[in-house]
VEXRO-236373 format. One record per atom (N, C-alpha, C): atom name; residue number from 1; residue in one letter; x, y, z. Coordinates in Angstrom, 2 decimals. Example, Ala and Ser with C-alpha at 12.3 -4.5 7.8 and 13.67 -1.06 7.14 Angstrom:
atom | seq | type | x | y | z
N | 1 | A | 13.19 | -5.69 | 7.80
CA | 1 | A | 12.30 | -4.50 | 7.80
C | 1 | A | 13.20 | -3.30 | 7.80
N | 2 | S | 12.85 | -2.25 | 7.08
CA | 2 | S | 13.67 | -1.06 | 7.14
C | 2 | S | 12.90 | 0.03 | 7.87
//
This chain:
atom | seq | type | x | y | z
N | 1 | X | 0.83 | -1.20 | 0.00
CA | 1 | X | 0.00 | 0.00 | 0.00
C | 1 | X | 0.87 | 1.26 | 0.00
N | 2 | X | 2.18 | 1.03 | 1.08
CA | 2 | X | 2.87 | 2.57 | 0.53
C | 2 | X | 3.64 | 2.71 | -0.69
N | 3 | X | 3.82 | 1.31 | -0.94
CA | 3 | X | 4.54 | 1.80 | -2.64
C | 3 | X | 3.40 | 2.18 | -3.68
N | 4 | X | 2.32 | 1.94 | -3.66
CA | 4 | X | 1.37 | 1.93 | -4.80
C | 4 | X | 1.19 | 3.82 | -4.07
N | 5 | X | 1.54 | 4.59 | -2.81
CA | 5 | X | 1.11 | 5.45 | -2.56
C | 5 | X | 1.86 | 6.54 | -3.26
N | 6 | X | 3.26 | 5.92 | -3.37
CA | 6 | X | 4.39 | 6.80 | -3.49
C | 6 | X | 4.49 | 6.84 | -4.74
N | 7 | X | 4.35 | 5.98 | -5.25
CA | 7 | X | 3.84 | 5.58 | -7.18
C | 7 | X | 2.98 | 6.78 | -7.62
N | 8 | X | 1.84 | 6.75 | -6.91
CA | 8 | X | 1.01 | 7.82 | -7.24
C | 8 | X | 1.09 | 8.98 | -6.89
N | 9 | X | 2.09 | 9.76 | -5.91
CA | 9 | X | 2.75 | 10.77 | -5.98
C | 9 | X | 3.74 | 11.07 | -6.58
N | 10 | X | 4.41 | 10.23 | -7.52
CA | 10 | X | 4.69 | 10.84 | -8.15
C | 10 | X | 4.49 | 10.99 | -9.41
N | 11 | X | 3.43 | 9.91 | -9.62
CA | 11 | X | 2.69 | 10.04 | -11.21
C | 11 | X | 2.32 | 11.54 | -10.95
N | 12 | X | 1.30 | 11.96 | -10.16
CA | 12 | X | 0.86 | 13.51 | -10.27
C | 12 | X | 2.03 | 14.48 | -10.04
N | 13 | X | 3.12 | 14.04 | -9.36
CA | 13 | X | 4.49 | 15.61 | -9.46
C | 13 | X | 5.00 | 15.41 | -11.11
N | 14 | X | 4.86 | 14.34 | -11.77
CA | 14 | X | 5.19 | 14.03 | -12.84
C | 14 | X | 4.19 | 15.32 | -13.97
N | 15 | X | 2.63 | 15.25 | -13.59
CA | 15 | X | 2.00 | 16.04 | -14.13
C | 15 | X | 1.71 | 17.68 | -13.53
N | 16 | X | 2.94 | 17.69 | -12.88
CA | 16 | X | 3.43 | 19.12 | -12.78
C | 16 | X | 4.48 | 19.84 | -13.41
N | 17 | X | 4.72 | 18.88 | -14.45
CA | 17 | X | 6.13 | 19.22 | -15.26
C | 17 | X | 5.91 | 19.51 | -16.23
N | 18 | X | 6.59 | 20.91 | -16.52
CA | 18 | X | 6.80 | 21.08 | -18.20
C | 18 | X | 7.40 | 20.63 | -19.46
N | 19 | X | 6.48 | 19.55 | -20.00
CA | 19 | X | 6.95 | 18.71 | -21.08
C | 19 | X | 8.60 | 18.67 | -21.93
N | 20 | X | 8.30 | 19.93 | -22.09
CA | 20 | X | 9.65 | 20.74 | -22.68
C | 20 | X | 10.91 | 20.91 | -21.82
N | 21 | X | 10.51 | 21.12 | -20.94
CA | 21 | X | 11.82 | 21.61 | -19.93
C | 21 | X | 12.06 | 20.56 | -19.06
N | 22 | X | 11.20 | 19.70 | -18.43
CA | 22 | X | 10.68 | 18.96 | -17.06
C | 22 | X | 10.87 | 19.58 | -15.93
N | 23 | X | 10.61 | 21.02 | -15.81
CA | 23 | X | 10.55 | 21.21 | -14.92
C | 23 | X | 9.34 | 21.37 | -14.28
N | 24 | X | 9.14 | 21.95 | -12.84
CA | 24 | X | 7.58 | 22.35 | -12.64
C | 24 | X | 7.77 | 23.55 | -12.93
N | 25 | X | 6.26 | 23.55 | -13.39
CA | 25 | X | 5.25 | 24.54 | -14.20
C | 25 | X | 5.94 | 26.15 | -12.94
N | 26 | X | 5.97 | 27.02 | -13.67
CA | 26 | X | 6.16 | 28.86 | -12.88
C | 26 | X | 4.53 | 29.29 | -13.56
N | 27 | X | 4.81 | 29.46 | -15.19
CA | 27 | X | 3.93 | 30.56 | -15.40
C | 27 | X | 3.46 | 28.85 | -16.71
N | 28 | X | 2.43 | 28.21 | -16.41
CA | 28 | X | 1.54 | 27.05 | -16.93
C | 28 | X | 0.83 | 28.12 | -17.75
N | 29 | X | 0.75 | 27.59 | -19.76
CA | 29 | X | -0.48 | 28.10 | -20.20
C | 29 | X | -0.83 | 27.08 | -21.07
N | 30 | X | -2.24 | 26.72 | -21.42
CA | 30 | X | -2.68 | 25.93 | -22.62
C | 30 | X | -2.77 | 26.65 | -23.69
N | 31 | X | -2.39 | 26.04 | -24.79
CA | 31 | X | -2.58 | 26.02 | -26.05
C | 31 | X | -3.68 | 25.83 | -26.51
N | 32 | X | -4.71 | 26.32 | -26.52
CA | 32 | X | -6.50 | 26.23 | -26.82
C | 32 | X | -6.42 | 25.77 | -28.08
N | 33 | X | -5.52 | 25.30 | -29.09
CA | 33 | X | -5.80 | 24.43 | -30.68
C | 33 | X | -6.32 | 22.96 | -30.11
N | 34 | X | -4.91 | 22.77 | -29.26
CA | 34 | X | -5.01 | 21.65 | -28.83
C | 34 | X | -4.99 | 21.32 | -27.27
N | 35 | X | -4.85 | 22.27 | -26.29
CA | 35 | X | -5.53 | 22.05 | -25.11
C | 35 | X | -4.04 | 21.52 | -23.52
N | 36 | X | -2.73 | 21.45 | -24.74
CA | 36 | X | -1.72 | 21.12 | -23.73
C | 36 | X | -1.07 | 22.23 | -23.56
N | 37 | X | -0.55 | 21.95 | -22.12
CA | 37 | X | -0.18 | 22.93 | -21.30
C | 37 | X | 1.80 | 22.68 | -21.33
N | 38 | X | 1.92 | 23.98 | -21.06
CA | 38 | X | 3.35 | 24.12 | -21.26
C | 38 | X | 3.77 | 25.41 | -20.32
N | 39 | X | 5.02 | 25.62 | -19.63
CA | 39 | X | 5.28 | 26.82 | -19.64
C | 39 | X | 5.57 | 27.88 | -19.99
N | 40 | X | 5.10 | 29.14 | -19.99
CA | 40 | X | 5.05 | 30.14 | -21.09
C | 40 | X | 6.31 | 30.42 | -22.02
N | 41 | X | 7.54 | 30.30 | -20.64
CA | 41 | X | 9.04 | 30.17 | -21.52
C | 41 | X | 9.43 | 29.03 | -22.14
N | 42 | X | 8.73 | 28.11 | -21.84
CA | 42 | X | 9.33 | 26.83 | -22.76
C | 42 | X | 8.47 | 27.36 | -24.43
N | 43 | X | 7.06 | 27.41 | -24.33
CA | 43 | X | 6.54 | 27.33 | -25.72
C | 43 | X | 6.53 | 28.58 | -26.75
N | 44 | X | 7.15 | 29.52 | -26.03
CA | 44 | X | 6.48 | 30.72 | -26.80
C | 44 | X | 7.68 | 31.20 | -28.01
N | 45 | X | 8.90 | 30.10 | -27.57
CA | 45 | X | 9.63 | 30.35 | -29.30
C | 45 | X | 9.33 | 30.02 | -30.13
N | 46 | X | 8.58 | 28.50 | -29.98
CA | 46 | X | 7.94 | 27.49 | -30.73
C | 46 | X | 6.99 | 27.77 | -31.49
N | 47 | X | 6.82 | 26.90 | -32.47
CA | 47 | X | 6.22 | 27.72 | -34.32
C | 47 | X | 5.52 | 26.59 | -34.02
N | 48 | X | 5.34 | 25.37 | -33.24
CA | 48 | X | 4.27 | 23.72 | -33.27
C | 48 | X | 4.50 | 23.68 | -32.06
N | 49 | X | 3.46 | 23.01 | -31.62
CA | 49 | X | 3.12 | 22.40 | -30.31
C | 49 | X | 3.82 | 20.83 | -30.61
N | 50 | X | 5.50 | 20.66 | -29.50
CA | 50 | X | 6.32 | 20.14 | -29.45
C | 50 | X | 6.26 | 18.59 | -29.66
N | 51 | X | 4.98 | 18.40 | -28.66
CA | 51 | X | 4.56 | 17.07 | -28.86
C | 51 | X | 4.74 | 16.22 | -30.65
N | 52 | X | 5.15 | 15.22 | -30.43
CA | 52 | X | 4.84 | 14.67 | -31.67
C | 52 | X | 3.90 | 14.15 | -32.57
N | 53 | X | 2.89 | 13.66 | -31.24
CA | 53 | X | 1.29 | 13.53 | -31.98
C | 53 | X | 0.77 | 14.94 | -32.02
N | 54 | X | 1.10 | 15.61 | -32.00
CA | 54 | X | 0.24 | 17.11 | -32.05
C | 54 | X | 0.31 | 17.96 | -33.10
N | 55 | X | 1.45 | 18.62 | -32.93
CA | 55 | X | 2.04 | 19.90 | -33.76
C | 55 | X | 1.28 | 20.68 | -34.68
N | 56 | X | 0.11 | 20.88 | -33.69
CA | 56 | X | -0.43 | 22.15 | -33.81
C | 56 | X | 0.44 | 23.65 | -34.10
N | 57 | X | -0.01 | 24.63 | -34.62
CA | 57 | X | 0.65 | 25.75 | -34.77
C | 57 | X | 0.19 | 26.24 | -33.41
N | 58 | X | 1.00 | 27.34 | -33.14
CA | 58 | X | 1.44 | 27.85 | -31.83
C | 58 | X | 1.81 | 29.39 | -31.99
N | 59 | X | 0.99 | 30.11 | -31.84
CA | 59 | X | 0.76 | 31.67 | -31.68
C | 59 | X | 0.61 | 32.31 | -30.57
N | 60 | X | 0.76 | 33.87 | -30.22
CA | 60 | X | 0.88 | 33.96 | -29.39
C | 60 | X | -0.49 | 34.47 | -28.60
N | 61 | X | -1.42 | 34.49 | -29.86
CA | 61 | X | -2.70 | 34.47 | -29.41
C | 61 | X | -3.88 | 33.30 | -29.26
N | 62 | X | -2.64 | 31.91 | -28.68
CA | 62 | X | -3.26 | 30.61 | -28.78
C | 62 | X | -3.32 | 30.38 | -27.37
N | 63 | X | -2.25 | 31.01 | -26.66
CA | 63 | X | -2.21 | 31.01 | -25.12
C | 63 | X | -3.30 | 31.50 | -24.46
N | 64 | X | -3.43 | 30.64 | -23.12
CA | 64 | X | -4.70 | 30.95 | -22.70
C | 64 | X | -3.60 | 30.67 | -21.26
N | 65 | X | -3.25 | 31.52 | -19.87
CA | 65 | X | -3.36 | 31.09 | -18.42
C | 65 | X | -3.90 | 29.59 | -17.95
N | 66 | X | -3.34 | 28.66 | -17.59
CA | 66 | X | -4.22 | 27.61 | -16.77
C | 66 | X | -4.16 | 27.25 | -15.76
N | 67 | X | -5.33 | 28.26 | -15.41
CA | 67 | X | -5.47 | 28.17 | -13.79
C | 67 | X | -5.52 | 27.02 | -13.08
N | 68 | X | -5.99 | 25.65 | -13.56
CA | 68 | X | -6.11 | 24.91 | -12.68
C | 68 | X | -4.77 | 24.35 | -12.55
N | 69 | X | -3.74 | 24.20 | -13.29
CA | 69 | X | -2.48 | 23.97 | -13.06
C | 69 | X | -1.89 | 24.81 | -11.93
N | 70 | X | -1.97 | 25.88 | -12.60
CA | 70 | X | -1.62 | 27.29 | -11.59
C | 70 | X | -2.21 | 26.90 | -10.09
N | 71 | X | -3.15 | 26.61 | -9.51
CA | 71 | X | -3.37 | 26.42 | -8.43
C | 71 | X | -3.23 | 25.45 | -7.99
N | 72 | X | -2.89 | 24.10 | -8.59
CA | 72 | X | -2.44 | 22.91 | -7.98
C | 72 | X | -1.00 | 23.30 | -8.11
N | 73 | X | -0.15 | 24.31 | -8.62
CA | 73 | X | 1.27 | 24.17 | -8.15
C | 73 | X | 1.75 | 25.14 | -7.32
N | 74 | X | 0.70 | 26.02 | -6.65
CA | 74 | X | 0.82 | 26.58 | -5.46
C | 74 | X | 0.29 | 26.22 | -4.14
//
């Protein structure tokens, strides 16, 4: 029971990380094409959404704040 606990803490610190960087999320925003979240300095050089199943285009009027990230990493 505590390994399956510790497993699952860190599957979710895992989904506090910025894909791009791995780090945790500062300033978390989604990409509203496609809905994944990144940190604002990791994605905002980026011309596609990094992922490889994705690569959506990536503007800077695609960013949207995501709060619920934002408040689970405070």
């Amino acid at each position: 029971l505590v390994r399956s606990d510790a497993m699952a803490t860190r599957a979710h610190e895992n989904n506090l990380l910025c894909s791009i960087c791995g780090e945790i999320f500062t300033n978390p925003v989604i990409l509203s094409p496609c809905g994944h979240t990144f940190d604002h300095h990791c994605i905002a050089n980026h011309a596609y959404c990094p992922l490889p199943t994705c690569r959506v285009v990536v503007s800077p009027r695609s960013f949207s704040v995501n709060y619920q990230m934002r408040e689970l990493i405070e």
